[in-house]
N, C-alpha and C positions, 0 to 999 in steps of 0.2 A: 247125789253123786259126790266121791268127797274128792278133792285136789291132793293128787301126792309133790311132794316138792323132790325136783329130779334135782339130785346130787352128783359131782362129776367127782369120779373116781381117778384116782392118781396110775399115772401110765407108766411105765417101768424104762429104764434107762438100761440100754444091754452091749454095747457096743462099747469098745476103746475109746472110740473119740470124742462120743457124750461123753462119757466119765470124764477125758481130759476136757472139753472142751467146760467142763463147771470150774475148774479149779483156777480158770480164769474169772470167776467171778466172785460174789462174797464170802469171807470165810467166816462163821461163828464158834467160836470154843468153848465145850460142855463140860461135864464132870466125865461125862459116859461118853461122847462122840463130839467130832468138831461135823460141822452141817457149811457142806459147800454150796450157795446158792447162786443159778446166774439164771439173769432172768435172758428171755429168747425174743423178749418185742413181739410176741403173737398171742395176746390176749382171746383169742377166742378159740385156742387148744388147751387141752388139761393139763395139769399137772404132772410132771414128770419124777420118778424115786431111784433112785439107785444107790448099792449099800454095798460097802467094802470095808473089811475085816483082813488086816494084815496077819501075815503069818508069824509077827511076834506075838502077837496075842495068844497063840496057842493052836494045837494043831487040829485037826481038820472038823474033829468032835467036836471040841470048842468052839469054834469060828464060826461050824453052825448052826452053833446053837444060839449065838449072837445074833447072828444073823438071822434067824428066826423070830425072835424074840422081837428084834426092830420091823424086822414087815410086819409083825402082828401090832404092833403098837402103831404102826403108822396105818393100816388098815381101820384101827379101829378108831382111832379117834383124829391122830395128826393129820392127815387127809385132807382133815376140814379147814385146818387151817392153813392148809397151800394155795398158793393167788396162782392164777393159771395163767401159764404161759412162763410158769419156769418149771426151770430142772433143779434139784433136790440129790447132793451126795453126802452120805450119810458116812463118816469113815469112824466106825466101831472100837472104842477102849474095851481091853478084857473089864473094866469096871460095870460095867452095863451086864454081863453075866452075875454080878450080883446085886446087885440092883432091884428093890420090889417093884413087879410090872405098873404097880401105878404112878410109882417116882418116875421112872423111867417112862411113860408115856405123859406124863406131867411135864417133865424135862425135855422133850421130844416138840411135843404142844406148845410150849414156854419159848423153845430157843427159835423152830418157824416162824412162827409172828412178830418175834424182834426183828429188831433194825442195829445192827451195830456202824457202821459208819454210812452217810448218808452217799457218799457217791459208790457205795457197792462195791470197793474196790479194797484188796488187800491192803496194811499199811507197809508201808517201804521196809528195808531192811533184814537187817538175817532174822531167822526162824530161832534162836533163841533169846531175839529180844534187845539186843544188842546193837548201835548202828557200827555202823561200816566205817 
């Protein structure tokens, strides 16, 4: 009899307040997506995904086709490298529509497993960079 190893699949984020409730936690920025990450202190739930594509990016053909492209990448490989007991926001560059699916789930792969600041937390200051 052979042992299959049980794999926990990433749970979807669908709600407003998940979504807001990531963006208080870590932010990472990509070529193709910035990756909101907040962990929930409940390690013994799965992984949580959710994926937003603004409507600068393009209109509703585009957006999901973005958006396609990122759950298939996160389905297939990123998945694995989510630590459970967090939520996962994925906010989509029209760059990732071109983008070859293996950069892009390489990119995906690469940016969940990093650590950009060790207290999880955004750095102070305005959004371009600039202090105050």
């Amino acid at each position: 009899m052979t042992t299959r190893k049980i794999q926990t699949i990433a749970g979807r984020l669908k709600s407003r307040p998940e979504f807001l409730r990531a963006r208080d936690g870590e932010r990472r920025k990509g070529r193709y997506f910035i990756l909101e990450v907040l962990d929930r202190n409940a390690p013994e739930e799965a992984p949580r995904a959710g994926f937003t594509v603004t409507k600068k990016q393009g209109n509703a053909v585009v957006r999901n086709r973005i958006r396609r492209r990122l759950k298939e990448a996160v389905r297939l490989s990123a998945q694995f490298a989510m630590q459970p007991g967090h939520d996962y926001v994925i906010v989509a560059h029209r760059e990732a529509l071109g983008a070859s699916f293996d950069e892009l789930t390489n990119a995906l792969s690469t940016r969940i497993s990093s650590r950009q600041n060790s207290k999880g937390r955004r750095p102070s200051g305005k959004s371009d960079g600039k202090q105050p």
